[in-house]
VEXDREN-2710 file (C-alpha; in Angstrom, 1 decimal):
% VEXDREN-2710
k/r/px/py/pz
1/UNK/78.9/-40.9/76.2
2/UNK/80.2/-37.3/76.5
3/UNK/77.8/-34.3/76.7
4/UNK/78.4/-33.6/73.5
5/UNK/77.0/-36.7/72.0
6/UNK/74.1/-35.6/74.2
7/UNK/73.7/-32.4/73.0
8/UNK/73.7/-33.4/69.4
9/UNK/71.1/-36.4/70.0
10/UNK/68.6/-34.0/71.8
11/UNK/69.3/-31.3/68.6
12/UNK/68.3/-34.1/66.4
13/UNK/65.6/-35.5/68.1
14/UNK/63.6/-31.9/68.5
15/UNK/60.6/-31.9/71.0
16/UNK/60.9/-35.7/71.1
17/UNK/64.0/-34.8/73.2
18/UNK/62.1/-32.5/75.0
19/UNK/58.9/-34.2/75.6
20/UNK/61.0/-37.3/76.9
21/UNK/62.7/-34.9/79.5
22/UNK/59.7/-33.9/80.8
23/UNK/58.3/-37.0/81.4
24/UNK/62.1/-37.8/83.4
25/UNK/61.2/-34.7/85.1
26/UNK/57.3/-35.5/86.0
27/UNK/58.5/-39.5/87.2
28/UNK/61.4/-37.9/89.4
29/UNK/58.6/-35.4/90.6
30/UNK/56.2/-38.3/91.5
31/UNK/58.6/-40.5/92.9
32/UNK/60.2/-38.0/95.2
33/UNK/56.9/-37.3/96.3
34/UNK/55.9/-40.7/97.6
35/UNK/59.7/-41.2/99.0
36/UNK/61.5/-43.5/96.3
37/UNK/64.5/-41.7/95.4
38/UNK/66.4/-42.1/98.1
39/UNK/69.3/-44.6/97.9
40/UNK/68.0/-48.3/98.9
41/UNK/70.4/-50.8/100.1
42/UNK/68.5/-54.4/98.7
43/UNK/69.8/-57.6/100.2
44/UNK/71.6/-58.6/97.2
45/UNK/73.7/-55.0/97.7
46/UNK/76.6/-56.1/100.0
47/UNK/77.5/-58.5/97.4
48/UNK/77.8/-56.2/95.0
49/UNK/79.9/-53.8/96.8
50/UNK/82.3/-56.1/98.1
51/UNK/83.1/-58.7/95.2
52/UNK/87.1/-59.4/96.2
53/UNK/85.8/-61.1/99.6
54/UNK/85.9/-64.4/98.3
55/UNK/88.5/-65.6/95.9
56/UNK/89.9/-62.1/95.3
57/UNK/88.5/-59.7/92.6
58/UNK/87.9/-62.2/89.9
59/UNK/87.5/-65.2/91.5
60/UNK/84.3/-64.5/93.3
61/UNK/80.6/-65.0/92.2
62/UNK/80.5/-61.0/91.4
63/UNK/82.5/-58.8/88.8
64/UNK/83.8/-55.7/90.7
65/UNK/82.8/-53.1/88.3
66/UNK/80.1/-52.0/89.6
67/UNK/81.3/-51.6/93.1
68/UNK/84.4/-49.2/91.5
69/UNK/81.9/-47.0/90.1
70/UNK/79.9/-46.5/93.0
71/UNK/83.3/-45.8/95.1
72/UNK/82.4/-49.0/97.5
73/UNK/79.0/-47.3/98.5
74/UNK/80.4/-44.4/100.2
75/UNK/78.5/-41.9/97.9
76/UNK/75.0/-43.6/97.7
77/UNK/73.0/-40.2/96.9
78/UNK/75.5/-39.0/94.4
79/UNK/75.4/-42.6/92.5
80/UNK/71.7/-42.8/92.4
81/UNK/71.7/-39.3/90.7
82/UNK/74.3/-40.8/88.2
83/UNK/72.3/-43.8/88.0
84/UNK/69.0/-41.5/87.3
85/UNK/71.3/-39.6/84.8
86/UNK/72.2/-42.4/82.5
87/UNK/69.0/-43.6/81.9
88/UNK/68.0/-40.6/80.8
89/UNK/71.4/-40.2/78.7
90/UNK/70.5/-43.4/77.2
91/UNK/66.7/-42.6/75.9
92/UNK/67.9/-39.4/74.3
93/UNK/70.2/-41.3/72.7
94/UNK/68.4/-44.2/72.0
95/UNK/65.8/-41.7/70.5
96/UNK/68.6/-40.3/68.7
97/UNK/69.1/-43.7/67.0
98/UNK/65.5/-43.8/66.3
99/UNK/65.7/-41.2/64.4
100/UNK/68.9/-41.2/62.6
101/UNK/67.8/-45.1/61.2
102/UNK/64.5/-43.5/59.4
103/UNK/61.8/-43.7/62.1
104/UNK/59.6/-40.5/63.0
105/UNK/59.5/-38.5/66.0
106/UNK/56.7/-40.3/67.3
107/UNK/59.1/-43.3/67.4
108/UNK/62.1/-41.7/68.6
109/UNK/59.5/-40.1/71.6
110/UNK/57.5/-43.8/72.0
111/UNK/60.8/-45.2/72.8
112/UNK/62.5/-42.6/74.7
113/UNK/59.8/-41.9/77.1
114/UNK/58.9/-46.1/77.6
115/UNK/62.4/-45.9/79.0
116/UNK/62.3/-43.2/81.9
117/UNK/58.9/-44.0/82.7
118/UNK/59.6/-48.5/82.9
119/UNK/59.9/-50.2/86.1
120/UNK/63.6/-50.1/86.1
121/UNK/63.5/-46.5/86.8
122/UNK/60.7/-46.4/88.6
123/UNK/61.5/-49.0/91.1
124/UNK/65.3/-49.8/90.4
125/UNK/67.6/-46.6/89.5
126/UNK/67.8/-45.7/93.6
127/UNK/68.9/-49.0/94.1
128/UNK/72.6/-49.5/95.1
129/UNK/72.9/-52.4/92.3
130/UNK/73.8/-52.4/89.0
131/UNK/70.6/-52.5/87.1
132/UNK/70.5/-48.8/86.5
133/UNK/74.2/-48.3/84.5
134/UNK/73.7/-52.3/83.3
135/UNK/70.4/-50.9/81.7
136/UNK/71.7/-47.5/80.4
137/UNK/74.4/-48.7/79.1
138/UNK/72.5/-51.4/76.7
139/UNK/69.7/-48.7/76.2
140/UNK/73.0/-46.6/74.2
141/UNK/74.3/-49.4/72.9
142/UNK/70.7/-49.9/70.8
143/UNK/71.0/-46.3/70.1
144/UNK/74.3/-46.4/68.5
145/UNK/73.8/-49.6/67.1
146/UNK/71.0/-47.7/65.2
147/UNK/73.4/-44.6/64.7
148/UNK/75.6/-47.1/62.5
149/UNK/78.2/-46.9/65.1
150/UNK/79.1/-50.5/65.7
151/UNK/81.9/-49.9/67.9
152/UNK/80.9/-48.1/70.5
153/UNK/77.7/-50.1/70.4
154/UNK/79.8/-53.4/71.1
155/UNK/81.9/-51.9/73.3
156/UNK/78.8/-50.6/75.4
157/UNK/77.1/-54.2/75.4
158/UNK/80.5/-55.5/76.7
159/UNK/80.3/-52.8/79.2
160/UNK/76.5/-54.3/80.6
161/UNK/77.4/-57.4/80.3
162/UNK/80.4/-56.8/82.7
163/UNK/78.5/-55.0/84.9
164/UNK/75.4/-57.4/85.0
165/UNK/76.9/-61.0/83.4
166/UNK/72.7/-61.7/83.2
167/UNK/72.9/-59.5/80.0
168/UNK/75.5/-61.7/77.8
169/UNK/72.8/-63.0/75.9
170/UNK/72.8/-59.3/74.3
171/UNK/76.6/-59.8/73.3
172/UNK/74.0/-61.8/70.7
173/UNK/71.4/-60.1/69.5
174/UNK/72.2/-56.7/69.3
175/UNK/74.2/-57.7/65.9
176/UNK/70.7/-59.2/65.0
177/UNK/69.5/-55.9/65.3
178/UNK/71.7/-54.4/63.3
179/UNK/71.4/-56.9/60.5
180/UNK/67.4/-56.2/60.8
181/UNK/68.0/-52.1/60.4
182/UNK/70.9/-52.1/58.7
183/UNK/71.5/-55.1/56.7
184/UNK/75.2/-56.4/57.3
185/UNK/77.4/-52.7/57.6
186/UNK/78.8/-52.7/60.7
187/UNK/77.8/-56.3/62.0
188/UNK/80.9/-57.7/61.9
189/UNK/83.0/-54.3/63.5
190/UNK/80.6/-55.2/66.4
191/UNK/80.7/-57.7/66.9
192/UNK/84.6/-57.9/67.2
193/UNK/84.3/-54.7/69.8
194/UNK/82.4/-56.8/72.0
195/UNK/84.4/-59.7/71.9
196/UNK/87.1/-58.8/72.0
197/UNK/86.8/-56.9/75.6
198/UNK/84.8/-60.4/76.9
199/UNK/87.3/-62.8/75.5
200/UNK/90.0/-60.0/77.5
201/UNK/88.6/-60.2/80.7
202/UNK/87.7/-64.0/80.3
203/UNK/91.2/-64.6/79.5
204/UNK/92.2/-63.0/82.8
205/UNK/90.4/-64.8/85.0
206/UNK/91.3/-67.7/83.3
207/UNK/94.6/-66.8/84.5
208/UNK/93.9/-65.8/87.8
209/UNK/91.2/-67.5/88.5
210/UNK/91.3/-70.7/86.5
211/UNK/87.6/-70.5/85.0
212/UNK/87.1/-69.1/81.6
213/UNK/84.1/-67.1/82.1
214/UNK/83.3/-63.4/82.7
215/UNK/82.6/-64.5/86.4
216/UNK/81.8/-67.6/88.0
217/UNK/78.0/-67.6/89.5
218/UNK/75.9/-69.5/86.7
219/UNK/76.7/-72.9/88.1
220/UNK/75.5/-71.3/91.6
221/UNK/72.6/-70.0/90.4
222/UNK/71.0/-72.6/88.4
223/UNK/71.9/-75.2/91.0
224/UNK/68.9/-73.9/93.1
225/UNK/66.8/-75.5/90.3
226/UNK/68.1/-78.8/90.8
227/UNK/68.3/-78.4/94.8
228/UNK/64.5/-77.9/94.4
229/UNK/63.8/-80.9/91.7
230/UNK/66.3/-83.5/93.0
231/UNK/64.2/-86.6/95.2
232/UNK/65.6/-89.7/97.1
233/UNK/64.1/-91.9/94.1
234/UNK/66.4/-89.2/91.8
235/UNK/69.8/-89.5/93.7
236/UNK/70.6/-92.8/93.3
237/UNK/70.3/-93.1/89.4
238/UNK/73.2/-89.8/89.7
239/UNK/76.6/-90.4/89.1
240/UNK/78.6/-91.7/91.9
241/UNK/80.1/-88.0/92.8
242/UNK/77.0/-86.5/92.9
243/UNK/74.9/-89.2/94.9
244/UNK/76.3/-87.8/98.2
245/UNK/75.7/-84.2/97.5
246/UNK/71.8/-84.7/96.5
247/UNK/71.5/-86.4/99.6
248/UNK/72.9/-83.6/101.3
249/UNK/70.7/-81.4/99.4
250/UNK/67.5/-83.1/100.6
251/UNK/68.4/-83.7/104.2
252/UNK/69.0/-79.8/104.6
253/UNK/65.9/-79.1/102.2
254/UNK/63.9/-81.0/104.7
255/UNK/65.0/-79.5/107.9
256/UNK/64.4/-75.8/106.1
257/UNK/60.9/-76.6/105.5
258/UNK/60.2/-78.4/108.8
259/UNK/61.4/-74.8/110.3
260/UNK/59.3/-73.2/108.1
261/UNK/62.3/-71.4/106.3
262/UNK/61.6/-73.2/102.9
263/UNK/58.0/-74.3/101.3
264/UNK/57.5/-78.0/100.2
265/UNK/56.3/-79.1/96.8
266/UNK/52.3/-78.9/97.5
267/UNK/50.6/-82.2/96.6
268/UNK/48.7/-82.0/92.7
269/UNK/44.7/-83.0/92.6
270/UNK/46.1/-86.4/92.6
271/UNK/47.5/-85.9/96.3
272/UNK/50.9/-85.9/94.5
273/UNK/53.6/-84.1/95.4
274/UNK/54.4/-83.2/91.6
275/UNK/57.4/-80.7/90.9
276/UNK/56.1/-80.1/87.1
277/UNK/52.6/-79.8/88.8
278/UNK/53.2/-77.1/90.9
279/UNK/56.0/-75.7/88.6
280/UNK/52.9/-74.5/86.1
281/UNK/50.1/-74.1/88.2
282/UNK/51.9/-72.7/91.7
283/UNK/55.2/-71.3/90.4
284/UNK/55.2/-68.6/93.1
285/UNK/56.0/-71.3/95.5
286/UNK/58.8/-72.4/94.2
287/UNK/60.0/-69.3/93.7
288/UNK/59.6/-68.1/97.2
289/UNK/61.3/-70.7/98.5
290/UNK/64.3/-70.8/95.8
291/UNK/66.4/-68.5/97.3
292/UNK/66.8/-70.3/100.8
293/UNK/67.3/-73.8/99.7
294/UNK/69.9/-72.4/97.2
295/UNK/72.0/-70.3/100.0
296/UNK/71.3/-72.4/103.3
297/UNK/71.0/-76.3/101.2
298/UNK/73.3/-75.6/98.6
299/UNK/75.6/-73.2/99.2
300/UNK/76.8/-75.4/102.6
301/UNK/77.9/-77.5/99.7
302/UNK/81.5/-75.6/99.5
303/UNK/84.4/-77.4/100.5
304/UNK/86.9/-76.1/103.4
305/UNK/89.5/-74.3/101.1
306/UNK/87.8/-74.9/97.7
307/UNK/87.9/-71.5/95.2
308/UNK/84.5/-70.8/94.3
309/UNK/85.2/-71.2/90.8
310/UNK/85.9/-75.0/91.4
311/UNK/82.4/-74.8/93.3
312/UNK/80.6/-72.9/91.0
313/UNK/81.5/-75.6/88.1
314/UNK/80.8/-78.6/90.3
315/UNK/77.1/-77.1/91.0
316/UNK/77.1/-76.4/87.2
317/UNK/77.9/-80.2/86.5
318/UNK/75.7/-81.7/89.7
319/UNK/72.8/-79.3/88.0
320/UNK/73.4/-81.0/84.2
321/UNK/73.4/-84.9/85.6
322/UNK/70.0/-83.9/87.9
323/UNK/68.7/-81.9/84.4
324/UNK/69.2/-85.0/82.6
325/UNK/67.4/-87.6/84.3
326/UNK/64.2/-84.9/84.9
327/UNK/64.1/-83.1/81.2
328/UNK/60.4/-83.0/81.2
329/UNK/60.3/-81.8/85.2
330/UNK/62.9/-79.0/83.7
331/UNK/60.6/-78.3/80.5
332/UNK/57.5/-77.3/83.5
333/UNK/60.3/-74.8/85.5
334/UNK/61.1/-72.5/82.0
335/UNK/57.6/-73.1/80.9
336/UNK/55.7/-72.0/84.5
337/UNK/58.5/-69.3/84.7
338/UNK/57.9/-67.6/81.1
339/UNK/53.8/-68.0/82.4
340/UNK/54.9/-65.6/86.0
341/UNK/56.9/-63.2/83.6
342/UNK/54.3/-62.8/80.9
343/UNK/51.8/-62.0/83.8
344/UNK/53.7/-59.5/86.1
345/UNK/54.8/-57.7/82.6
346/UNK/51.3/-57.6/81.1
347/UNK/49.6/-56.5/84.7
348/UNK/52.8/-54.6/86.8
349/UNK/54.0/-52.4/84.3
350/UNK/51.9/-48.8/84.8
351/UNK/53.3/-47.7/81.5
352/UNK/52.4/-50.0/79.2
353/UNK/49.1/-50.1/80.7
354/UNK/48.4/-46.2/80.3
355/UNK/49.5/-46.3/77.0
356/UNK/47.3/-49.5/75.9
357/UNK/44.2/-47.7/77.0
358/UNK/44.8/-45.0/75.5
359/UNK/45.1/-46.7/72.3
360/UNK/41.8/-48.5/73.2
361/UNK/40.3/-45.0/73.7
362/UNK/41.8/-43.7/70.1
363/UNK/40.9/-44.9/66.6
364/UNK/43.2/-47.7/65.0
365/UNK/44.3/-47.6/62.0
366/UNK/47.7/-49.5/61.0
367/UNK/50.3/-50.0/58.4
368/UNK/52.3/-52.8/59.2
369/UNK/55.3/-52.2/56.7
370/UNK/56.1/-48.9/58.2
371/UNK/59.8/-47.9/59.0
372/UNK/58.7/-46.8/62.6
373/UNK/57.7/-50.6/63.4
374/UNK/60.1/-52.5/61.5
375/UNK/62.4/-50.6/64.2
376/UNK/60.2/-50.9/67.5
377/UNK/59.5/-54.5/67.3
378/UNK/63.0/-54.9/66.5
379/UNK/64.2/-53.2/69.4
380/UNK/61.0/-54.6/72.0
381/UNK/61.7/-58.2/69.9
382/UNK/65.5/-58.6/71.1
383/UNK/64.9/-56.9/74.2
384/UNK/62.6/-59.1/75.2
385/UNK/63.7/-62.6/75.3
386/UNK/67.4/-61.8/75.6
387/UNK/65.9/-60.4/79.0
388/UNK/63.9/-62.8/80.1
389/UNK/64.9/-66.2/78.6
390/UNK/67.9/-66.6/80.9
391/UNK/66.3/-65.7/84.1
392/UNK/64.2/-68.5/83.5
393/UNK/66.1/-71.0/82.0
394/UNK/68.8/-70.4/85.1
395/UNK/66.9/-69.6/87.7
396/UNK/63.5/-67.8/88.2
397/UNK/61.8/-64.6/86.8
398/UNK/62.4/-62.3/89.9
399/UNK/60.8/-58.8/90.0
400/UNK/63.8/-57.0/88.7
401/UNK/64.3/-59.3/86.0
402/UNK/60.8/-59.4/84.4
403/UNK/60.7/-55.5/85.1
404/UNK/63.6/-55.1/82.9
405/UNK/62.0/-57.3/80.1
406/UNK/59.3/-54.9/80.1
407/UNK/61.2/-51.8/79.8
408/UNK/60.7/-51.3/76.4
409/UNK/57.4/-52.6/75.7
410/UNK/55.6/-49.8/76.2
411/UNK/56.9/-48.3/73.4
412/UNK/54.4/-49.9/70.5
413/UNK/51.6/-49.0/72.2
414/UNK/52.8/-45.1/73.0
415/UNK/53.8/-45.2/69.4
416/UNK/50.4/-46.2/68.6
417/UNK/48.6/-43.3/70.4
418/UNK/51.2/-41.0/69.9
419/UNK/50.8/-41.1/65.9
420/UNK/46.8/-41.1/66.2
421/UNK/47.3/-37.8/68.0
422/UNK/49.6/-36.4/65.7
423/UNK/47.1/-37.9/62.5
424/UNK/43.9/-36.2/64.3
425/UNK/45.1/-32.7/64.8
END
């Protein structure tokens, strides 16, 4: 992403360009007003910042890209102003894309400005993590996927998903996109970009590390799901191996709650205590506590001397054998999960609801075969489940994660009230 690319995708995009710089401009405005551009260290930072502390630099449970580009932290302010920069490099050139694949300036605008004004920039691009260049780097790899430039399209989804491993489900669908906008040029050249710099750096931990993955931290992850499921009734129809670890599980589980560190599953209307119960109608409980039975009842776990790779794939297996003998229990955790996401998007995301009323406030009238929406629910339709699915299906919908499955959903309604305007002048 030189400045010249930018410089050519604001020339093409006109006053869309403009109009979405001054909306960058008014949300910096506003949010150095009220104090939230400063750099903020979250508690997930450290990790980040130093991934070779355990098992080297890839054989940990982080990649170390992000730290090298934030130079181990010791720069904060100057990284947040890069981080603030490439999210607005990436709408201009996701508008760009808009534009170059047929839609109108109200589309290239709709989706340029949903960007700098979405959650992930209003609450995430001071963060020391890396959502912001994670998120600007798959914002311009839509845009060039759109500018029929598959390779730098794949190499940028490669480029998010090494930064943030949560976004590998995009190393699929933004071919999809493609095929939707531009039939099947390019697909292929894309997806061989991508893959080919994944398959690189799995290869090399393979080597180093002995796990073929882009980093080892699923496992991890989605064993907080079965820390939180798994019951004395449960651990002795587990295989042998994994008999003594649930037990584990439960006696630490137990003493977290009776210190009040960890929340028990509440009893149902039944006077139950229910975990698909409470998984659809109290999720918020289970998510509050998910976090400290996975790092103070699971993480324990670890063997003296074992690589966390080893550890990581034993959780991953221990998680599978639990999943198995509670499918329906498991069926309640995504299902409750994509209920807290669909809420927090639809109710804590300002843009989206600005834009709605105002199209409630405006006349409607729609033509559903139009160029400009075949492109914006293909964007806002592989953005948003290749966000949110795995967050759920691996763990739960924190804020950052549901925030960034709502980045782009503004756009159809600011598209809406955008070409009403336009129409009624």
């Amino acid at each position: 992403m030189t400045t010249t690319t930018f410089s050519q995708a604001a020339a093409r995009a006109g006053t869309p360009a403009l109009l979405i710089t001054l909306a960058f401009a008014a949300t910096l405005v506003a949010l150095h007003a009220i104090g939230l551009t400063m750099p903020w260290v979250s508690p997930d930072t450290e990790s980040w910042l130093t991934p070779c502390s355990d098992g080297g630099c890839w054989g940990g449970p982080r990649t170390p890209f992000y730290a090298w580009l934030s130079l181990q932290d010791r720069f904060p302010l100057t990284v947040v102003v890069a981080q603030f920069a490439a999210l607005l490099g990436a709408a201009l050139l996701l508008c760009h894309g808009v534009r170059t694949a047929g839609g109108s300036s109200a589309a290239g605008c709709a989706t340029g400005i949903a960007v700098v004004t979405s959650n992930v920039v209003l609450l995430w691009a001071r963060a020391i993590l890396p959502e912001a260049f994670a998120h600007a780097a798959l914002i311009a790899a839509l845009g060039f996927t759109l500018m029929r430039r598959p390779g730098t399209a794949g190499a940028l989804v490669a480029g998010a998903c090494l930064l943030k491993p949560a976004f590998l489900p995009f190393a699929v669908v933004t071919p999809l996109l493609s095929m939707l906008i531009h039939r099947r040029r390019g697909v292929l050249r894309l997806v061989t970009s991508e893959t080919l710099i994944l398959l690189a750096v799995a290869l090399m931990r393979y080597r180093l590390a002995g796990d073929f993955n882009i980093v080892s931290f699923g496992g991890f992850q989605v064993a907080g799901i079965a820390a939180l499921l798994v019951t004395p009734d449960l651990a002795v129809h587990l295989p042998g191996p994994y008999q003594a670890m649930a037990t584990e599980i439960i006696e630490r589980r137990s003493t977290l709650i009776a210190a009040g560190q960890a929340l028990p599953i509440p009893l149902n209307s039944h006077g139950v205590r229910s975990f698909a119960s409470a998984a659809l109608g109290y999720y918020d409980i289970l998510a509050r506590t998910y976090d400290p039975v996975l790092y103070d009842a699971v993480r324990p776990l670890r063997g003296t001397g074992e690589s966390w790779a080893h550890f990581n794939a034993r959780l991953q297996h221990f998680t599978l054998a639990v999943i198995t003998l509670r499918p329906t229990a498991y069926v309640a955790w995504v299902v409750g999960g994509l209920m807290r996401a669909a809420g927090r998007i639809a109710v804590f995301n300002p843009a989206l609801l600005v834009c709605v009323a105002g199209c409630l406030l405006t006349r409607w009238r729609a033509t559903w075969l139009s160029q400009d929406r075949r492109i914006l629910f293909g964007l806002v339709g592989i953005w948003l489940p290749a966000s949110i699915v795995p967050s759920v299906m691996l763990s739960f919908p924190a804020g950052r994660y549901i925030d960034s499955a709502g980045m782009l959903l503004a756009a159809l309604p600011l598209y809406e009230l955008l070409r009403r305007m336009v129409a009624e002048r």
